[in-house]
N, CA, C and O of each residue as an XYZ file, in Angstrom:
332
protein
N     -47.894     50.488      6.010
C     -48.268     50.069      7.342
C     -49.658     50.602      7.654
O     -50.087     51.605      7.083
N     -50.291     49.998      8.471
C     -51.501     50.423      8.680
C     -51.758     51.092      9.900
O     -51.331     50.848     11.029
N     -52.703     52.181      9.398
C     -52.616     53.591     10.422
C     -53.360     53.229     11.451
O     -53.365     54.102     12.320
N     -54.142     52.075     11.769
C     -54.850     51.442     12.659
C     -54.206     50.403     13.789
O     -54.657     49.903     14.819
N     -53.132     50.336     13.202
C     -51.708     49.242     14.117
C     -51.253     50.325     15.019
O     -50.545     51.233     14.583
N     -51.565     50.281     16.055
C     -50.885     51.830     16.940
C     -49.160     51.338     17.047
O     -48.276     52.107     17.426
N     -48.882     49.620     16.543
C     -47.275     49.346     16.502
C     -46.371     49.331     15.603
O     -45.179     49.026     15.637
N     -47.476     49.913     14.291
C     -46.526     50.526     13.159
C     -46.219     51.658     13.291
O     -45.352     52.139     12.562
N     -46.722     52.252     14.068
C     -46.621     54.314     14.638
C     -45.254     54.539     14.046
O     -44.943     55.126     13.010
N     -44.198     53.676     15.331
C     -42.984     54.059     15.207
C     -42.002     54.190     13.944
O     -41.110     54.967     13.603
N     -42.729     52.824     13.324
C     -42.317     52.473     11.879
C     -42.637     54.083     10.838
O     -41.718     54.808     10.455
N     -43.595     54.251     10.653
C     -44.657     55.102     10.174
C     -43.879     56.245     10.318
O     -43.526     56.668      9.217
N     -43.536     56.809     11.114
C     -43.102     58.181     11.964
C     -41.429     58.558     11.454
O     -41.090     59.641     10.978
N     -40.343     57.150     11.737
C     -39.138     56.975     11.186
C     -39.113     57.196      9.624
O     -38.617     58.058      8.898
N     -39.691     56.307      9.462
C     -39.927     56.339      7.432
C     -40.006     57.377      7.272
O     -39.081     57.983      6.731
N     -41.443     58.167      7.784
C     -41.770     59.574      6.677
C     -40.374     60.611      7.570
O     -39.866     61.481      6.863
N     -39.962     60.509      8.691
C     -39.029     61.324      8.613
C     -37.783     61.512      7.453
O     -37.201     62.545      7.121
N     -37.626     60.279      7.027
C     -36.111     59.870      6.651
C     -37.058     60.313      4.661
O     -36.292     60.427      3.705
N     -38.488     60.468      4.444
C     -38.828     60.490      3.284
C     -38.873     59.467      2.593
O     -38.499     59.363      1.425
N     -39.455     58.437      3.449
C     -39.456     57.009      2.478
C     -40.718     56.876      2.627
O     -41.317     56.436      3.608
N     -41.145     57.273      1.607
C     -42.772     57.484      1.618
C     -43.500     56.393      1.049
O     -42.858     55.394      1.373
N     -44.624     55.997      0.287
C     -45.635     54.492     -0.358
C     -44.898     53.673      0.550
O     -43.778     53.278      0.226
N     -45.585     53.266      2.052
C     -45.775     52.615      3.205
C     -46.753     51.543      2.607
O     -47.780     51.921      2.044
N     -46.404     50.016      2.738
C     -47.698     49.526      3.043
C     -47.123     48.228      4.050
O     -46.002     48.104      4.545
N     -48.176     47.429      4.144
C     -48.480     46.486      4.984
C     -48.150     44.891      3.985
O     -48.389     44.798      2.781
N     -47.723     44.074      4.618
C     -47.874     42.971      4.464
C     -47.529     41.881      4.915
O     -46.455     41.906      5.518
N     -48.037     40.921      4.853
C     -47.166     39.376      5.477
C     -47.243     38.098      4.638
O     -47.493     36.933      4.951
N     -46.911     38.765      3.317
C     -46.854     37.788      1.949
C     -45.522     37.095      1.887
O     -44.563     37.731      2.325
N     -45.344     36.053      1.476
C     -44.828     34.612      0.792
C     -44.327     35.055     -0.398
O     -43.558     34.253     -0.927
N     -44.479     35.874     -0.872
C     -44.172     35.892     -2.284
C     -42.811     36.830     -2.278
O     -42.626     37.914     -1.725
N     -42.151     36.233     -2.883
C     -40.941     37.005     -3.363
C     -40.821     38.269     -4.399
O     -41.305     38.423     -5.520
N     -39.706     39.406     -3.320
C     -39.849     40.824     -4.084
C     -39.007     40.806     -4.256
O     -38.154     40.062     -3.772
N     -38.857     41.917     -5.295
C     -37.544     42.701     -5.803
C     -38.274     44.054     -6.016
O     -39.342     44.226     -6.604
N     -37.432     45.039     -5.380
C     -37.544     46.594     -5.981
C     -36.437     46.448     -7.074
O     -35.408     45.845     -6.769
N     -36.595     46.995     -8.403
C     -35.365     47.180     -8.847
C     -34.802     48.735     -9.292
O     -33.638     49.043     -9.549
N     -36.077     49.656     -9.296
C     -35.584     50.936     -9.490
C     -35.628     52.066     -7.770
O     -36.124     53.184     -7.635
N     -34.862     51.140     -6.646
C     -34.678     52.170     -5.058
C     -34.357     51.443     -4.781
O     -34.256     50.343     -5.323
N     -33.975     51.936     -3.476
C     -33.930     51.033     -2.097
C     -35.340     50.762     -1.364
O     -36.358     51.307     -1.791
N     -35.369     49.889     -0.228
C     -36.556     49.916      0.543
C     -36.324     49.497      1.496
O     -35.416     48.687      1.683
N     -37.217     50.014      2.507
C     -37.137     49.798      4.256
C     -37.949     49.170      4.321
O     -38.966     49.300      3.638
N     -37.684     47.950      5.487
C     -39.256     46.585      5.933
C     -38.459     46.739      7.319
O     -37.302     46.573      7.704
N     -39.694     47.145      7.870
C     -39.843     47.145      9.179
C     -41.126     46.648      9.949
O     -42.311     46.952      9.815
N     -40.473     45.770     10.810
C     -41.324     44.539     11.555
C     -42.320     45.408     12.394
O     -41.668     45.991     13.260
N     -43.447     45.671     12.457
C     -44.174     46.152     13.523
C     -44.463     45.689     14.405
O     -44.519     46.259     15.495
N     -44.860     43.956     14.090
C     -45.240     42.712     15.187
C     -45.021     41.277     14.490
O     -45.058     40.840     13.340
N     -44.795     40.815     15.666
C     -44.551     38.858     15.089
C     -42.874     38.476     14.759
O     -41.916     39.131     15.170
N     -42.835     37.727     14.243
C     -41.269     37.346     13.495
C     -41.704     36.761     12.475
O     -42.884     36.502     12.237
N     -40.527     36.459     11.644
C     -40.136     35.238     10.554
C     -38.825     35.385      9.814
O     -37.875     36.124     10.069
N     -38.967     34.647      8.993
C     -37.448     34.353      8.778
C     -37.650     34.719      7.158
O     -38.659     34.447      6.506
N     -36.516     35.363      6.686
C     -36.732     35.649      5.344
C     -35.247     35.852      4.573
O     -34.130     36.168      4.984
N     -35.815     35.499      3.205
C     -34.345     35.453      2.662
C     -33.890     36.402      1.994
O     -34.842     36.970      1.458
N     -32.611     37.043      1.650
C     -32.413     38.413      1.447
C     -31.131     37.915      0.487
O     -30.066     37.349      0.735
N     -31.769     38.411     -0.728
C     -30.470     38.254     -1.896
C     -30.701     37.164     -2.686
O     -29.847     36.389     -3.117
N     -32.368     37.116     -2.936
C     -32.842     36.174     -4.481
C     -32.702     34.520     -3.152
O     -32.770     34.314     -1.940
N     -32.474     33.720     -4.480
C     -32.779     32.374     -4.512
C     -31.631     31.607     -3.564
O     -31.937     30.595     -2.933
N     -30.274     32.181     -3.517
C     -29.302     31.879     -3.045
C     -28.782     32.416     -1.941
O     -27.703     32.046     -1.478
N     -29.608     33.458     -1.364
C     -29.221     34.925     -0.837
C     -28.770     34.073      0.900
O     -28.378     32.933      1.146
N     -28.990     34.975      1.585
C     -28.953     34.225      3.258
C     -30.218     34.191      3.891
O     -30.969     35.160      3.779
N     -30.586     33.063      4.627
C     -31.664     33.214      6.154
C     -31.294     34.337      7.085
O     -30.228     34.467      7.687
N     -32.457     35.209      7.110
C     -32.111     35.917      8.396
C     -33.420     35.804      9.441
O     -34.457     36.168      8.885
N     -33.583     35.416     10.711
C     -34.787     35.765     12.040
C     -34.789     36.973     11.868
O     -33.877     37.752     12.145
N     -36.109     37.277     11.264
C     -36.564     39.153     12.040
C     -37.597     38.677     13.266
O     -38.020     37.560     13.563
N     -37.824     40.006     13.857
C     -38.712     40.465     14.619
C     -39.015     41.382     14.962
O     -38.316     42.201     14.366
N     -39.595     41.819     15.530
C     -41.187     42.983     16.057
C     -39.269     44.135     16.445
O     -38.254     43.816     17.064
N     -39.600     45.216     15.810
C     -38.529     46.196     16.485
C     -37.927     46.090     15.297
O     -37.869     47.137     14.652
N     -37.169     44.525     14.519
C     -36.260     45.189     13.521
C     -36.333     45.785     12.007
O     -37.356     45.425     11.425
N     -35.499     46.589     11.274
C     -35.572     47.386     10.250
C     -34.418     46.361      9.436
O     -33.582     45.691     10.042
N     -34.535     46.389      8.257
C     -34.139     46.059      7.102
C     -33.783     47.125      6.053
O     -34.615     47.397      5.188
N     -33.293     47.378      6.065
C     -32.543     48.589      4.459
C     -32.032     48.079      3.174
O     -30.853     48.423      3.091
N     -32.367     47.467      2.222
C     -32.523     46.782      1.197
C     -32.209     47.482     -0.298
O     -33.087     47.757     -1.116
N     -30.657     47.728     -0.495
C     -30.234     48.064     -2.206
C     -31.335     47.645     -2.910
O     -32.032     46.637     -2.788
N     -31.394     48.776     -3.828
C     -32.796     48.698     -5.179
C     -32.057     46.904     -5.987
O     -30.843     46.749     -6.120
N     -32.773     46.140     -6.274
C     -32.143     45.112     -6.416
C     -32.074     43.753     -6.011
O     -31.880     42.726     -6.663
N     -32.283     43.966     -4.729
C     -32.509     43.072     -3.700
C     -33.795     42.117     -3.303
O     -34.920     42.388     -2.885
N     -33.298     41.196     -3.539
C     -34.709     40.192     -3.396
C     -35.053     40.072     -2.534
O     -34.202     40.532     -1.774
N     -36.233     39.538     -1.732
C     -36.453     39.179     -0.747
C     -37.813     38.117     -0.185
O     -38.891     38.572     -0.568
N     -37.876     37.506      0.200
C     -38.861     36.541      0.063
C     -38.894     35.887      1.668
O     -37.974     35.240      2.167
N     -40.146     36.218      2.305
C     -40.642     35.975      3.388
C     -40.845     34.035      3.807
O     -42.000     33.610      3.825
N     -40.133     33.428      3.989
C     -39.818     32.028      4.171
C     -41.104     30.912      5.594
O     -41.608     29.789      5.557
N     -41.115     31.858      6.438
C     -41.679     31.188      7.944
C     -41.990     32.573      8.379
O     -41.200     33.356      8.907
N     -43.326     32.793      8.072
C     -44.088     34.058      9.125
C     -44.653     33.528     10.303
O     -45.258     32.475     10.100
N     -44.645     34.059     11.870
C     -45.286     33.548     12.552
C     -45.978     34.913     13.442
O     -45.393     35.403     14.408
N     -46.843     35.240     13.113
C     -47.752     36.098     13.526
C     -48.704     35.723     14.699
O     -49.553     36.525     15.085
């Protein structure tokens, strides 16, 4: 997240409490997988809709406020960003 977003703070602040440290930023299209952790995506601003669990997985609406907690494993691929 970027230390210049004063609306990732909260994001920023939660994470390093909990020790989920290599934070970054993005609003990529491209489909992830962590496969050796877990990982936290947390919305700082905007919505979109993204799919969680590869190619077949489910639609879910995020937005600005919500957190995601994601088994090492887990695909995920950003579908409709609207920033």
């Amino acid at each position: 997240m970027s230390q210049n977003d004063h609306r990732s703070g909260p994001f920023e602040a939660l994470f390093g409490a909990n020790g989920w440290g290599d934070m970054c930023a993005t609003a990529s299209t491209i489909i992830c997988t962590i496969s050796d952790g877990s990982e936290a995506l947390g919305v700082a601003r905007g919505n979109a809709v993204v799919r969680f669990g590869g190619d077949k997985g489910r639609e879910i609406a995020i937005a600005a406020g919500d957190v995601a907690i994601l088994p090492a494993g887990t695909g995920h691929h950003m579908l409709s960003p609207a920033f």
